[in-house]
N, C-alpha and C positions, 0 to 999 in steps of 0.2 A: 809747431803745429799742436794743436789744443787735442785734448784725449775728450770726446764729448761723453765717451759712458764708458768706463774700466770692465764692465758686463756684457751688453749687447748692446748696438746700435738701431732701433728698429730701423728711422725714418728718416730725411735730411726735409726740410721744409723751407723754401725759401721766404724771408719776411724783411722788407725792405733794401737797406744795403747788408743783410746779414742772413745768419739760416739759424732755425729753433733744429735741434735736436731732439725725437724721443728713445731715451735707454731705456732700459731695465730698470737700472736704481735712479737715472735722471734724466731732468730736462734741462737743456743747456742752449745760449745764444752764443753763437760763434761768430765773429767776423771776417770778412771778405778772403783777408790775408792769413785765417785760421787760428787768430786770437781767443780764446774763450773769454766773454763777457761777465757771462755768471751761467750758474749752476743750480738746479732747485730738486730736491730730493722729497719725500715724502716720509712718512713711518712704514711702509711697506713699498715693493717693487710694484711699478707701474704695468702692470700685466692682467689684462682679466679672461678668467679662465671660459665662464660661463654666460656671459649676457655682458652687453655693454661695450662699450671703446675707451681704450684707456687713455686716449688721448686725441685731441679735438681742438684745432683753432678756429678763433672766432675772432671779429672784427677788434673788440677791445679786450680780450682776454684768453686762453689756454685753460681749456678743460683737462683734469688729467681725474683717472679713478686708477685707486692701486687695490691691487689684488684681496686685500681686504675688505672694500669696499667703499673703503674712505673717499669721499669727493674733493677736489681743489678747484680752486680756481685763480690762477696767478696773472698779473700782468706783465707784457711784455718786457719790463725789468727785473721779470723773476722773483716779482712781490709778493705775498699771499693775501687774494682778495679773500677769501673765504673757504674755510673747511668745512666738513662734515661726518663724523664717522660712519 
């Protein structure tokens, strides 16, 4: 069985035959039988204190802001479409 976040677990999110994961320190795709896929971390934990959501799916990608304020945006194979500090 796959450890999706060694910190906190927020969410389990179901996305096709598998579940995204939101932790603290990541985002992880798991599969059915509780295989981890992959794992996508950032430069700070995925937490925001004061305004915002740290994490958000969307049709072709995963929004994720970490507590810095850093924006991502990865694809469902835990690619990095795009940063932002």
């Amino acid at each position: 069985m796959a450890e999706a976040d060694w910190a906190t677990c927020f969410s389990i999110h179901k996305y096709q035959d598998s579940y995204i994961t939101h932790g603290e320190i990541s985002v992880a795709r798991i599969d059915r039988k509780g295989n981890l896929l992959w794992s996508y971390s950032g430069t700070d934990i995925f937490v925001c204190l004061d305004r915002g959501t740290p994490f958000k799916m969307h049709n072709s990608h995963i929004e994720l802001t970490d507590f810095s304020g850093g924006k991502y945006e990865i694809d469902y194979n835990g690619e990095t479409i795009s940063y932002k500090q």
